[in-house]
C-alpha positions as CSV (number, residue, x, y, z in Angstrom):
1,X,113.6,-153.1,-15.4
2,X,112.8,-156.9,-16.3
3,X,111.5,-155.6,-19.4
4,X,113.1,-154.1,-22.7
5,X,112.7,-150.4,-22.9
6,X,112.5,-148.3,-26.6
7,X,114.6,-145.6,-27.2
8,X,113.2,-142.9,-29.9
9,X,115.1,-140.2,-30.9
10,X,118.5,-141.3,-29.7
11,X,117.3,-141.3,-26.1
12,X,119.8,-142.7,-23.6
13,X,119.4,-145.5,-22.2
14,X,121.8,-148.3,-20.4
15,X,124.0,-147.9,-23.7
16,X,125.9,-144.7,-24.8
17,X,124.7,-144.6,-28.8
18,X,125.9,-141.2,-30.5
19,X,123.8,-138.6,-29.6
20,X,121.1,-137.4,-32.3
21,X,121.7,-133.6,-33.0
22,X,118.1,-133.4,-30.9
23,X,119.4,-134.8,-27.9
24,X,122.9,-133.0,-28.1
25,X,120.1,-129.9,-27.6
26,X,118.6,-131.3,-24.5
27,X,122.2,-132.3,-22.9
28,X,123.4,-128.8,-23.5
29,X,120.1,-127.2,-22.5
30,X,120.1,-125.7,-18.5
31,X,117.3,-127.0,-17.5
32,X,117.0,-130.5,-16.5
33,X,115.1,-133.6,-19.0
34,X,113.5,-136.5,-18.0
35,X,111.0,-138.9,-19.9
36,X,109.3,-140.7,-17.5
37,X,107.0,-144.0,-18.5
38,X,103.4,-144.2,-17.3
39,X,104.3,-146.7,-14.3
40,X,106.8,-143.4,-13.0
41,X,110.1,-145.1,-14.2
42,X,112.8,-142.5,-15.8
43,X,113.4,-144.0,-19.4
44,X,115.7,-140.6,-20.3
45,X,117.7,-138.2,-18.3
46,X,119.9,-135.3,-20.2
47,X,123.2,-134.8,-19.3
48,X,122.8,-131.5,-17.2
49,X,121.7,-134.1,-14.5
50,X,126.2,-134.4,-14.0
51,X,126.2,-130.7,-13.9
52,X,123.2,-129.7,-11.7
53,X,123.1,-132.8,-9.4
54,X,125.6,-134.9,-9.2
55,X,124.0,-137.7,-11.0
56,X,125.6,-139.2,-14.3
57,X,122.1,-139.9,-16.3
58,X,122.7,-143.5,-16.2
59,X,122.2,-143.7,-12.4
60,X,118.5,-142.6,-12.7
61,X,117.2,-144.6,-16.0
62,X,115.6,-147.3,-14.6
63,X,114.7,-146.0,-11.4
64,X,111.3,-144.7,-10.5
65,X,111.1,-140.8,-10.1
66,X,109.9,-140.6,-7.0
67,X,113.3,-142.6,-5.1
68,X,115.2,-139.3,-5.7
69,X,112.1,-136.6,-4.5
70,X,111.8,-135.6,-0.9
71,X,109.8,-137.9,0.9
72,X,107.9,-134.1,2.0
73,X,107.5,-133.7,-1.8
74,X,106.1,-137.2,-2.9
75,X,102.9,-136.7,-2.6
76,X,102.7,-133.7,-4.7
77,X,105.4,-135.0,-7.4
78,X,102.5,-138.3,-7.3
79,X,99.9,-136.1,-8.4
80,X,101.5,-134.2,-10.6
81,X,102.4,-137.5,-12.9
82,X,98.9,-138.5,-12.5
83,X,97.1,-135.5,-13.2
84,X,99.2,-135.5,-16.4
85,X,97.9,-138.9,-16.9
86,X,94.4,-138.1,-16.6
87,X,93.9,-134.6,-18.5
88,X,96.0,-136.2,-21.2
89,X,98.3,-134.5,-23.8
90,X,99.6,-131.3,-23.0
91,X,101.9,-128.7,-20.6
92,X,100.2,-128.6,-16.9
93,X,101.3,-126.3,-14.7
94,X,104.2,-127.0,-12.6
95,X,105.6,-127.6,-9.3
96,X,108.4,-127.5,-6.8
97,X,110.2,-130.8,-6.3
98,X,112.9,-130.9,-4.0
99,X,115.5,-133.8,-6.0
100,X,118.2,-135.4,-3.9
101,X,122.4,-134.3,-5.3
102,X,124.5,-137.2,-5.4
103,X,126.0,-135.9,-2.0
104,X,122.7,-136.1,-0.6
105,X,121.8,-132.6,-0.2
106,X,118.4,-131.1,-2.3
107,X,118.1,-128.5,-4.7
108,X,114.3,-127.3,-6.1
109,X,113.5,-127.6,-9.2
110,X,110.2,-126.4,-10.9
111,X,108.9,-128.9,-13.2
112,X,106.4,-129.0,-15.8
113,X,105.4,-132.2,-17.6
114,X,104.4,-132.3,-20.7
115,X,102.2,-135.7,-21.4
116,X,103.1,-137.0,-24.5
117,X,101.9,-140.3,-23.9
118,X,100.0,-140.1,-27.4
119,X,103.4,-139.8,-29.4
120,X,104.8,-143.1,-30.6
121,X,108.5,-141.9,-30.6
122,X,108.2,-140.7,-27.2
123,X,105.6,-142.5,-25.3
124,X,105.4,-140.8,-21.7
125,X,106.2,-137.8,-19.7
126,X,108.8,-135.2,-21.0
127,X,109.6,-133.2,-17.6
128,X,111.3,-129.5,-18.0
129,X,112.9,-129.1,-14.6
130,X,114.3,-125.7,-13.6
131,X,116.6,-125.3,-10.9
132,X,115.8,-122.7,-8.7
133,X,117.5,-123.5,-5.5
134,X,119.5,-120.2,-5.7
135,X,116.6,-117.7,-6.8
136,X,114.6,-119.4,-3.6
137,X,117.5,-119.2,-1.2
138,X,117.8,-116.1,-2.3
139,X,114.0,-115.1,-2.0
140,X,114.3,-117.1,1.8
141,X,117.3,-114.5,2.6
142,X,115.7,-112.1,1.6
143,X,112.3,-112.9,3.5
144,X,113.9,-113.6,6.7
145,X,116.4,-110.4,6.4
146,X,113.0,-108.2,5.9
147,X,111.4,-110.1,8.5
148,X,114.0,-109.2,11.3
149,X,114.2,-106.0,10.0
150,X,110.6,-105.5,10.6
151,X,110.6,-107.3,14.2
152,X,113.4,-104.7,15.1
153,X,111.5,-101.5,13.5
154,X,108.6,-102.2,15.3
155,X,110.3,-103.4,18.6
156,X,113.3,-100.7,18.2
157,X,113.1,-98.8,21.5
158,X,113.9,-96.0,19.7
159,X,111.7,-93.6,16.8
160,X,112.5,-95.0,13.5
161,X,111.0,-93.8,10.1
162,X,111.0,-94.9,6.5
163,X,111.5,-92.0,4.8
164,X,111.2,-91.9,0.7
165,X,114.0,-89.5,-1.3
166,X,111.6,-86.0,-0.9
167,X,111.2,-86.8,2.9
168,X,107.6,-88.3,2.3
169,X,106.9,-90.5,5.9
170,X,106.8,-94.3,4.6
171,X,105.8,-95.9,8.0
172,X,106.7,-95.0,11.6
173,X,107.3,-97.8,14.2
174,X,105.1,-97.8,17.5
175,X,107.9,-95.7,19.5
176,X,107.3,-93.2,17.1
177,X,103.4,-93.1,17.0
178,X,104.2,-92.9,21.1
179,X,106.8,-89.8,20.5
180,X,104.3,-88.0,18.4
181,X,101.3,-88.5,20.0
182,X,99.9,-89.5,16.3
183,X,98.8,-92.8,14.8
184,X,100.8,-94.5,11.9
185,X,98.0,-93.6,10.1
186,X,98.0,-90.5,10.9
187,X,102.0,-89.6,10.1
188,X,102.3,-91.9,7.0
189,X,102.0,-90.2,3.7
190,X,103.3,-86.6,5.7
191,X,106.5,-85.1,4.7
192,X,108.8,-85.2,7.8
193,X,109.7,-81.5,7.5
194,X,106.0,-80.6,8.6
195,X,107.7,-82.3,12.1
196,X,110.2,-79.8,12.2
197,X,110.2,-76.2,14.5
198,X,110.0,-74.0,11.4
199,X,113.0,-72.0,12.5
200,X,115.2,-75.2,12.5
201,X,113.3,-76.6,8.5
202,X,115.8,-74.7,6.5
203,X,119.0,-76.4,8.3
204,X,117.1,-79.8,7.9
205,X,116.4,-80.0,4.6
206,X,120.4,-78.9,3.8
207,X,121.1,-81.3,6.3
208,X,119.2,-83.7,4.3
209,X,120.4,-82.4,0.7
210,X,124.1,-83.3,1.7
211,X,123.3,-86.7,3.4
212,X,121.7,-88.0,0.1
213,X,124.3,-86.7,-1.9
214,X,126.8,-89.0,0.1
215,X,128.3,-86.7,2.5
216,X,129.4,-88.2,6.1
217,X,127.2,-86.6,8.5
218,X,126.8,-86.3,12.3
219,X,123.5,-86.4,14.1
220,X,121.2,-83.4,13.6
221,X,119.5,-82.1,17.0
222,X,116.5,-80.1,16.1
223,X,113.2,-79.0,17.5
224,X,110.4,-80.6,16.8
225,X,106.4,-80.2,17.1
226,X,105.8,-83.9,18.1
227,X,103.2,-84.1,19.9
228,X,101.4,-80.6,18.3
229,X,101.4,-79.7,21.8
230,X,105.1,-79.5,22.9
231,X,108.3,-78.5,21.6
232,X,110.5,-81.2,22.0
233,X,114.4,-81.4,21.4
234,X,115.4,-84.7,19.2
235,X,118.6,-86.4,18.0
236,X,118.1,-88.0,14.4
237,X,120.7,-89.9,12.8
238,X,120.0,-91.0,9.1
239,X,121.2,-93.9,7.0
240,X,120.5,-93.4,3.3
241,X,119.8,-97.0,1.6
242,X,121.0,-97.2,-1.6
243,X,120.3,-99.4,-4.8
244,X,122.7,-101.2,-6.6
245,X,123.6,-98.2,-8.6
246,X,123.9,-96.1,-5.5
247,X,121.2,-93.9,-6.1
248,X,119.5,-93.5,-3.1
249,X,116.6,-95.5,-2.4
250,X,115.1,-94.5,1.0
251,X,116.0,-93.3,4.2
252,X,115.9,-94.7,8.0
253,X,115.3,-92.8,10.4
254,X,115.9,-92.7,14.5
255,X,115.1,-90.2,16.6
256,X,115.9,-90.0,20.1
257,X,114.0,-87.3,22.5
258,X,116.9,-85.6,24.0
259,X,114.8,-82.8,25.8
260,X,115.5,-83.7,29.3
261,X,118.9,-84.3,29.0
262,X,119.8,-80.8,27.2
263,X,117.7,-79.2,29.9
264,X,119.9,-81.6,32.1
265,X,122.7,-80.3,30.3
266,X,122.0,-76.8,30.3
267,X,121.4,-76.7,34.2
268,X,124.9,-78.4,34.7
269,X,126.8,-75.8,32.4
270,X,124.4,-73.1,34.6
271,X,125.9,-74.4,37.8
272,X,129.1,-74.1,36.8
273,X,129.2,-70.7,35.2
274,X,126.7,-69.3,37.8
275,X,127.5,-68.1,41.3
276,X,124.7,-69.6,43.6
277,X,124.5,-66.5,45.6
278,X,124.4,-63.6,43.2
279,X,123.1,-65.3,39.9
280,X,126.0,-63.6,38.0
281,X,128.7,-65.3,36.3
282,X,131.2,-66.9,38.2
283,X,135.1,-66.5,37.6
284,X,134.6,-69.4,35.3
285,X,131.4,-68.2,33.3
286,X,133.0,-65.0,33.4
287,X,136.2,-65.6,31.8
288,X,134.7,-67.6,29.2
289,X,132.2,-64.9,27.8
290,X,134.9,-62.3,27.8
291,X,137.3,-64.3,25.9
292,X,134.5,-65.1,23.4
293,X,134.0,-61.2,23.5
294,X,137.8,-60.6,22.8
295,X,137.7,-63.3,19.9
296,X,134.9,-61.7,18.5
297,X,136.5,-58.4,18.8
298,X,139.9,-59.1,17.3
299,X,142.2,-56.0,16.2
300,X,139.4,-53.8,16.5
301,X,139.4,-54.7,20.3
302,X,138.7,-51.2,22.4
303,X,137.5,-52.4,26.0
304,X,137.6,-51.6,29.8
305,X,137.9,-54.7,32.0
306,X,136.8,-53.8,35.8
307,X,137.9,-55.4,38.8
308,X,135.8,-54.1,42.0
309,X,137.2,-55.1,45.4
310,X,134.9,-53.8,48.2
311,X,136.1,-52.3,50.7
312,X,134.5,-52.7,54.5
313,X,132.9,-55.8,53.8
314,X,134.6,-57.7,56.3
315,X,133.2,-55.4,58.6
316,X,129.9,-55.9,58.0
317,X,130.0,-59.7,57.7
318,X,132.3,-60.2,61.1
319,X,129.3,-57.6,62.8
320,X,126.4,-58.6,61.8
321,X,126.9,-62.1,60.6
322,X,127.2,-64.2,57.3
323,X,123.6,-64.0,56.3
324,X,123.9,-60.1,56.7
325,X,126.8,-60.3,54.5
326,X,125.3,-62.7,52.0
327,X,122.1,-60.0,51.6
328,X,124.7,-57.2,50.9
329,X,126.5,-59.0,48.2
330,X,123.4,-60.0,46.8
331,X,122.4,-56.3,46.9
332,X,126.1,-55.1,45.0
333,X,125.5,-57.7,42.1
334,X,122.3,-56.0,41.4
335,X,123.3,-52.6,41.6
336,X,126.8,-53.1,39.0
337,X,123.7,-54.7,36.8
338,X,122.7,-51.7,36.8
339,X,125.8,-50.1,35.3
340,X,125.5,-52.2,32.9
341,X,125.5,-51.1,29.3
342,X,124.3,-53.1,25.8
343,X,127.0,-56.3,25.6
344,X,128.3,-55.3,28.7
345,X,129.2,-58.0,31.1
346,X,129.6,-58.8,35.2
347,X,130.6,-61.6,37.2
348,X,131.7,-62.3,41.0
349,X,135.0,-63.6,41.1
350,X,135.0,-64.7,44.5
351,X,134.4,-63.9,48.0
352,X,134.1,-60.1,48.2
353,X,135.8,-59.3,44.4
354,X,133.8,-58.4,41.2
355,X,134.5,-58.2,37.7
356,X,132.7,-56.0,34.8
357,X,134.1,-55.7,31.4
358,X,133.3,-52.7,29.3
359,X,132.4,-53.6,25.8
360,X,133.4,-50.8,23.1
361,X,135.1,-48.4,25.5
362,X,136.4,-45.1,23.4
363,X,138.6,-43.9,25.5
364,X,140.4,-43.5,29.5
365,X,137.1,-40.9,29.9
366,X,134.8,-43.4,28.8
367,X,136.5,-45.9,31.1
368,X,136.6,-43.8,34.3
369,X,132.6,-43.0,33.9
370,X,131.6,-46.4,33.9
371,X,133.8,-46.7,36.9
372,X,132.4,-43.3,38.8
373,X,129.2,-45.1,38.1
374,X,130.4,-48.4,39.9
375,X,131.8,-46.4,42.9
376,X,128.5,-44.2,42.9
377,X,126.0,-47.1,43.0
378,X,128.3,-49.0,46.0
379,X,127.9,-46.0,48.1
380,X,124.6,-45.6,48.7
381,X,123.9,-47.6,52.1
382,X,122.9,-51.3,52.4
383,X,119.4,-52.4,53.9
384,X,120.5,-55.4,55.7
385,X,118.0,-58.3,56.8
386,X,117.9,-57.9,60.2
387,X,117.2,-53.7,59.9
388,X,120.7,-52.7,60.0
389,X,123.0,-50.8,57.6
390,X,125.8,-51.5,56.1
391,X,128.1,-49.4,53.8
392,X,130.5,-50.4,51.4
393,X,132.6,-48.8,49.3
394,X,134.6,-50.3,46.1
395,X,138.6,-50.0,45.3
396,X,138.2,-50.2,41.1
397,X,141.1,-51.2,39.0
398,X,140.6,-50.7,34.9
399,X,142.8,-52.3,32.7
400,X,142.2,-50.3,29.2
401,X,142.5,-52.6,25.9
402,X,144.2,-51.8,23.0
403,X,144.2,-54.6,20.3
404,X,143.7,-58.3,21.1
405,X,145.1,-58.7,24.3
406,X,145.6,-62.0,26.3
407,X,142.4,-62.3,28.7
408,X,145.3,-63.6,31.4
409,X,147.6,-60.2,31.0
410,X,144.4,-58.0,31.3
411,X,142.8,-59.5,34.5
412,X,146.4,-59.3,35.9
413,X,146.6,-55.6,35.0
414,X,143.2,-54.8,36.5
415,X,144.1,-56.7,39.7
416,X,147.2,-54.8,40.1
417,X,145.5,-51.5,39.6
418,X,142.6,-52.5,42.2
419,X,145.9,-53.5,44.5
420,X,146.5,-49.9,43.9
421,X,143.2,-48.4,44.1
422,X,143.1,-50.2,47.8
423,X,146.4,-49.0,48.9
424,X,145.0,-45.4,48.6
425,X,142.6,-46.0,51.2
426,X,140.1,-47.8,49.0
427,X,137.0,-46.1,47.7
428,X,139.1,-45.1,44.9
429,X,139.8,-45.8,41.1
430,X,143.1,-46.5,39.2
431,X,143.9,-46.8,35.7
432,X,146.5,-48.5,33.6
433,X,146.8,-50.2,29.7
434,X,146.6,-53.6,28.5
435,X,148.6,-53.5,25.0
436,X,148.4,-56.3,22.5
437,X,151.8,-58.4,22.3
């Protein structure tokens, strides 16, 4: 430095003299020490300089401060050292400096200098420097992983809510003020239950209960009063953030307005369990509820399934034409509705064939009345569109259940027996049994 430099307290300087027990504090110390002259050159550095930078203290005594501070950070470092200079002895309030590594990267330190220009053994600056580099990346993670969080909430296409642990609204993004018709001031600080039909509440709050508790869940679809107008149907899916205990810390929410596509839904499955013409079940839609009926039943199964071919419908159709024959089945679903009993069920198989199944049918009596009802309603005469009359009259087959019975064995049983029915002339009813195997 040109110049010969004092070294109280055992400081280091160009020379490697023992350590005083004073300085073997400051080298074992985590922070970083430096005594810096008036004039900004570094008279001391403590040996946790190696450790946190790079630097062997004897690189940097010698040097001014400032050739290893980001040139963004000069300034600031500058007047730092002055202000120290000017408001004289004492701790000032620190700063971030950004100090080059001996592989030329930068870490941050916070320093605070402590003027001690006043004290012969010392005789400048003492500068405490923290390394913070990590907490700050940290921080900077942190920031930017809560920024893009927020950019997607509030951009998300979809609802999402923040929901605290008793269900308590948090904040709704702008989808979501849109879905409910509501402001975000309006929905935060509400619990999210008050959203729910209360018929469906119960099921959400268990639903709830076993998420937080760490139970694997599918989506919930629910009803929901969004828009205090409508009833809307929504999908929510939930994911439970948890501390670093794994207690849970709040909730996200999205919530997707599926009301168009279960009406969508429910108009598809319609279609295909509905015949066009008659509105009754088709084969299909038939089947299916009478095997959910025989399920249901089980051993204490005790029906009557029905098969009603028509007889003399080919008549009317090939003589008055296909529209006069579509009016007349029309007119035969509505009267074997009204055969019906409770539970009861009907469907058109196809073309000119019919199906009703019995539900809780006692006996072979109580099976032949509900068909003497069938062949009574069929033959009343048809008013046909175009001011003709047609008559019809039904060959029946019953196949009587005993036990649970294969639906495929019964509606073979009750086709053979219509087979038989319309063998003896039609107009007719025959009987057999359908035993469990």
């Amino acid at each position: 430095m040109g110049r010969s430099l004092r070294a109280p307290l055992g400081l280091h300087v160009s020379e490697h003299p023992p350590p005083t027990d004073f300085e073997a504090i400051l080298d074992a110390a985590a922070d970083l020490t430096l005594v810096i002259e008036p004039d900004g050159v570094v008279r001391y550095v403590s040996r946790s300089a190696s450790r946190l930078l790079g630097w062997e203290p004897e690189d940097w005594v010698g040097r001014s401060s400032l050739d290893l501070v980001h040139p963004d950070d000069l300034a600031r470092t500058a007047e730092l050292l002055l202000d120290n200079l000017e408001t004289g002895p004492g701790v000032k309030l620190g700063t971030l400096v950004r100090i080059r590594t001996a592989e030329g990267g930068w870490r941050v330190f916070e320093c605070v200098a402590n003027n001690e220009l006043h004290n012969e053994q010392i005789a400048g600056f003492v500068v405490s420097s923290r390394d913070l580099t990590e907490r700050i990346e940290a921080e900077e993670r942190e920031r930017l992983a809560r920024s893009r969080f927020e950019q997607a909430f509030d951009r998300s296409p979809i609802s999402m809510i923040l929901l605290a642990n008793d269900g308590t609204i948090l904040r709704v993004n702008e989808q979501m003020s849109r879905l409910a018709g509501r402001s975000h001031m309006e929905l935060t600080g509400e619990s999210v239950f008050d959203l729910v039909r209360p018929e469906d509440r119960q099921h959400a709050r268990r639903y709830a209960i076993r998420l937080m508790a760490g139970e694997e869940q599918p989506p919930l679809e629910l009803r929901a009063d969004v828009d205090d107008v409508s009833t809307r149907w929504v999908r929510i899916s939930l994911s439970v953030v948890r501390d670093d205990h794994g207690a849970p810390d709040y909730t996200v929410a999205h919530l997707e307005d599926i009301t168009e596509q279960r009406r969508l839904t429910r108009e598809l499955q319609r279609a295909a369990t509905t015949d066009d013409l008659t509105g009754l079940s088709n084969r299909a839609g038939f089947t299916a509820a009478v095997r959910t009926a025989l399920t249901a039943d089980g051993r204490d199964t005790h029906g009557a399934l029905l098969l009603v071919d028509l007889d003399g419908f080919k008549y009317v159709n090939d003589t008055y034409g296909h529209h006069a024959g579509d009016t007349l089945l029309i007119e035969v679903a509505d009267r074997l509705r009204s055969c019906l009993r409770e539970h009861d069920l009907v469907g058109r198989l196809g073309g000119d064939e019919f199906a009703l199944y019995g539900h809780h049918v006692a006996d072979a009596d109580d099976a032949m009345q509900l068909a003497e009802r069938v062949r009574a309603v069929l033959a009343a005469p048809f008013d046909l569109d175009n001011g003709s009359v047609g008559r019809v009259t039904g060959s029946v087959g019953i196949a009587l259940l005993g036990g649970p019975v294969e639906l495929s064995a019964a509606l073979q049983a009750a086709d053979a027996a219509s087979y038989g029915a319309k063998r003896s002339g039609g107009d007719h009813i025959e009987l057999t049994w359908c035993h469990a195997t």
